[in-house]
C-alpha positions in Angstrom: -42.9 -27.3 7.1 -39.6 -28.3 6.5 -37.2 -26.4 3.2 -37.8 -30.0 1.2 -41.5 -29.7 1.9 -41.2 -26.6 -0.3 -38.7 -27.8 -2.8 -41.2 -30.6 -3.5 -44.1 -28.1 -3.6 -42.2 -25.9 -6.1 -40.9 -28.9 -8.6 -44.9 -30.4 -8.8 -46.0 -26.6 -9.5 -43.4 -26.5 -12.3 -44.5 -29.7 -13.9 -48.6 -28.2 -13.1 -46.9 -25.3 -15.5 -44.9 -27.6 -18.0 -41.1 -27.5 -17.4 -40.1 -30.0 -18.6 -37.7 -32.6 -15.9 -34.5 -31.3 -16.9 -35.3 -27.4 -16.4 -37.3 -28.0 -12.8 -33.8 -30.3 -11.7 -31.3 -27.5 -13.4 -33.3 -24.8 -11.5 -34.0 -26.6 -7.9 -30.0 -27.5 -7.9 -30.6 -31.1 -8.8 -28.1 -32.9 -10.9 -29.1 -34.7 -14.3 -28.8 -38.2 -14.1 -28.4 -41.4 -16.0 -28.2 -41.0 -19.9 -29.9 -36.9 -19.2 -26.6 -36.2 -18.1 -25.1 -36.9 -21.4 -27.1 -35.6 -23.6 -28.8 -32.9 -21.9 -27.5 -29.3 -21.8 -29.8 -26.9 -20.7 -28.3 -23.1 -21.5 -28.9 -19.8 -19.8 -31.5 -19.1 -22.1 -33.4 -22.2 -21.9 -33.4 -21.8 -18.3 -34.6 -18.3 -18.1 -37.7 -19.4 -20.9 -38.5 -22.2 -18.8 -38.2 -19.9 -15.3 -40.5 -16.9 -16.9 -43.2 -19.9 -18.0 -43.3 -20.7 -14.4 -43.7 -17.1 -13.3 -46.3 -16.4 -15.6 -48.1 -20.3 -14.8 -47.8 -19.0 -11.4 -49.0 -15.5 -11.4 -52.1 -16.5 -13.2 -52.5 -19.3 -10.4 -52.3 -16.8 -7.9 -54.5 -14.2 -9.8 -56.9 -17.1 -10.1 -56.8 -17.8 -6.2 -57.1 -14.0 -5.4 -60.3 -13.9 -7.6 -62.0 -16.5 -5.9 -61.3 -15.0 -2.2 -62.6 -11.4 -3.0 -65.9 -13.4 -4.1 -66.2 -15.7 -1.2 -65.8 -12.1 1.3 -67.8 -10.3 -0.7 -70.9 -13.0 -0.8 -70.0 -13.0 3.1 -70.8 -9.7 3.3 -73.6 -9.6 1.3 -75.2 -12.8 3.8 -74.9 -10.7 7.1 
């Protein structure tokens, strides 16, 4: 796995958690381009809403994931 690899990975979970194009390029270090970098202007602000939406998409993602583990080992345990 290469560092794009994971830059990709994070910018398709961002659009999974509804950041809109603008926010996922501002916060991966993209620049805008064409006409978005005209009119455009994502603030501080804006940017901090759109990275705690992430956190919390993502935290529920992995809470979601952890849930279904601890149910798969636990039925494992249960079989043997």
């Amino acid at each position: 796995m290469i560092f794009h690899d994971i830059r990709r990975t994070v910018k398709t979970n961002m659009l999974n958690a509804g950041i809109d194009k603008a926010h996922r390029d501002m916060i991966l270090g993209h620049s805008l381009q064409g006409m978005d970098a005209h009119y455009l202007a994502p603030n501080e602000n804006s940017l901090t809403q759109a990275m705690d939406r992430f956190t919390e998409w993502l935290d529920k993602q992995l809470a979601d994931a952890s849930a279904s583990v601890d149910q798969t080992v636990d039925q494992d345990r249960k079989n043997t």
